[in-house]
C-alpha positions, 0 to 999 in steps of 0.5 A: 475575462479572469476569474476568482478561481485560484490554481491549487497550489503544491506544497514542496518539502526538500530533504537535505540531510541523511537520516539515522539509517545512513540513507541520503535523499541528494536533496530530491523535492517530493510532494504529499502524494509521492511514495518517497515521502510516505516512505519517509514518513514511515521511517521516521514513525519506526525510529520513534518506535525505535524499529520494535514491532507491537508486543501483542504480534505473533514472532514471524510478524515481528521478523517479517516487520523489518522488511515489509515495506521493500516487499510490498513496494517490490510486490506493487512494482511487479503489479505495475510491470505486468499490467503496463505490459498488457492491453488495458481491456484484458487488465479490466477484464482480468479485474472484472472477473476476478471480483465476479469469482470473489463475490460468488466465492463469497455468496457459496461461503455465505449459503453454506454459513447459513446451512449449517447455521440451521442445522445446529438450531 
């Protein structure tokens, strides 16, 4: 009748204060596995580093480097509206034919490769 098996257990972290870039979590819980808290995370890492990009980046990464989280987040945003606005079998379908277009891509780029590699032995 009961078994040994113990339900998995979430871990729950509260944020209660605002941090040194002025922004207020209002105390919102997250878990691991929530984007907040990996943002979070990441804004901790760039105090640390004091917002400084690697010395060894090019200069347009370095200014780019202040704002490629929004970006990317925005970037997955518009991914998620538009592949919630369409028909699940014409997502996959779209995704299936693009990795079949890449792999031939790839293959025609690799058979080239090899052409001119015998060309110049």
């Amino acid at each position: 009748m009961f078994s040994n098996v113990t339900a998995p257990r979430r871990s729950l972290i509260c944020a209660s204060e605002s941090d040194s870039f002025g922004h207020h979590h209002e105390g919102k819980m997250v878990d691991d596995n929530m984007i907040l808290l990996r943002k979070r995370i990441r804004e901790i890492e760039m105090l640390k580093t004091k917002g400084k990009a690697s010395s060894d980046w090019n200069e347009w990464e370095k200014k780019y480097f202040q704002n490629y989280d929004s970006d990317v987040c925005e970037a997955v945003g518009v991914l998620q509206r538009v592949l919630m606005n369409t028909r699940p079998s014409f997502a996959l379908a779209t995704f299936a034919l693009l990795m079949l277009t890449m792999s031939m891509s790839m293959l025609q780029l690799a058979f080239h490769l090899v052409g001119f590699a015998k060309g110049i032995l």
